[in-house]
N, C-alpha and C positions, 0 to 999 in steps of 0.2 A: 597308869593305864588310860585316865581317863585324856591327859593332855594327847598320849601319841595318836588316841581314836579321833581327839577334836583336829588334830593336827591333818590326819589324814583324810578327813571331812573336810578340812579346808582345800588341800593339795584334789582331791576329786572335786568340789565342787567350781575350784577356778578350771583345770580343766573340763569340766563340762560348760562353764560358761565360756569356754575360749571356742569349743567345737559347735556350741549355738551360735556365736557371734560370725565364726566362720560359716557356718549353714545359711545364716539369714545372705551373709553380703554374697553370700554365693547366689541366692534366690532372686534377691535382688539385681545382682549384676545380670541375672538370665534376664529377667525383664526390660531392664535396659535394653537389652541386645535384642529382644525382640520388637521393640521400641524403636531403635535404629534402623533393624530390618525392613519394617512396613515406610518408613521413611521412605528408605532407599528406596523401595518398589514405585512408593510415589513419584518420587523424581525423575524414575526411570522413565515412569509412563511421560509423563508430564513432555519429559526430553523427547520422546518419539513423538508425543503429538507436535508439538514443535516441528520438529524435524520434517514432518508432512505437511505441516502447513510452509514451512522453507520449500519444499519442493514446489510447493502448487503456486507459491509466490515464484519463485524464479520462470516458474512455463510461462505464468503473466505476465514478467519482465518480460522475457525472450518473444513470446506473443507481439506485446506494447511496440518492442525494437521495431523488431519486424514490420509490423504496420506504417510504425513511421518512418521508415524507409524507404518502405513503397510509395506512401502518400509526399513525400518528399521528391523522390524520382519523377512522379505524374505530375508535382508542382515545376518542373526545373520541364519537360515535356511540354506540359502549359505554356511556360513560360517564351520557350524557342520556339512554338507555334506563333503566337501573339508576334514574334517578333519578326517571322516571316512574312507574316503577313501586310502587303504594302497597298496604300492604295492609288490605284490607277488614276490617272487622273482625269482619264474621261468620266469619271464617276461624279469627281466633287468640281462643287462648283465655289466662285471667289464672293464673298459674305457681298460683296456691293450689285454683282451679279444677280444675286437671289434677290436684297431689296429692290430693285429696277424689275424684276418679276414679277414681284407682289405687287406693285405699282400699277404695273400693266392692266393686270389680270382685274385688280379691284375698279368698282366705277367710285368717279368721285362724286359726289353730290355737294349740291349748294344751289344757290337759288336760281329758280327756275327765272330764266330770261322773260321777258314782259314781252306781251303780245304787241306789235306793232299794230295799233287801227288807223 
């Protein structure tokens, strides 16, 4: 009697340690999963701030384009101005012209001629 009572103490006590062992990895697998859960939430967020900050970069690209496209146009505008522009020639005068002006115009000094007596 006594073998088949230890016998059956053995047969209950490994099932009971087979249904704790399943309990814990079951506890534990929960934790895990909540574990991964808060993860993912993180990520999630993480991804949409991203995401907004993608948008606000792209306006500032599309902005930047733009800008310089216009400041491009108004240089190339510039540019066909400048080249229109001619000058007349009654305006300018020829570089040996101008010296023979200043010539003119300046007195020359140097020693004053001696008084005849």
């Amino acid at each position: 009697m006594k073998t088949i009572k230890n016998v059956w103490l053995w047969i209950v006590s490994g099932i009971a340690t087979i249904l704790g062992i399943l309990f814990l990895t079951k506890k534990y697998n929960q934790q895990k999963a909540t574990q991964v859960a808060t993860k993912i939430d993180d990520n999630k967020q993480k991804i949409d701030n991203i995401d907004g900050k993608i948008d606000v970069i792209e306006d500032h690209r599309s902005d930047a384009i733009q800008t310089a496209k216009q400041t491009a146009e108004e240089v190339e505008d510039l540019k066909e101005q400048r080249n229109d522009i001619n000058p007349t020639s009654a305006d300018t005068k020829d570089i040996s012209d101008v010296k023979q002006d200043i010539l003119n115009k300046t007195k020359r000094r140097g020693r004053k001629p001696k008084a005849k007596s």
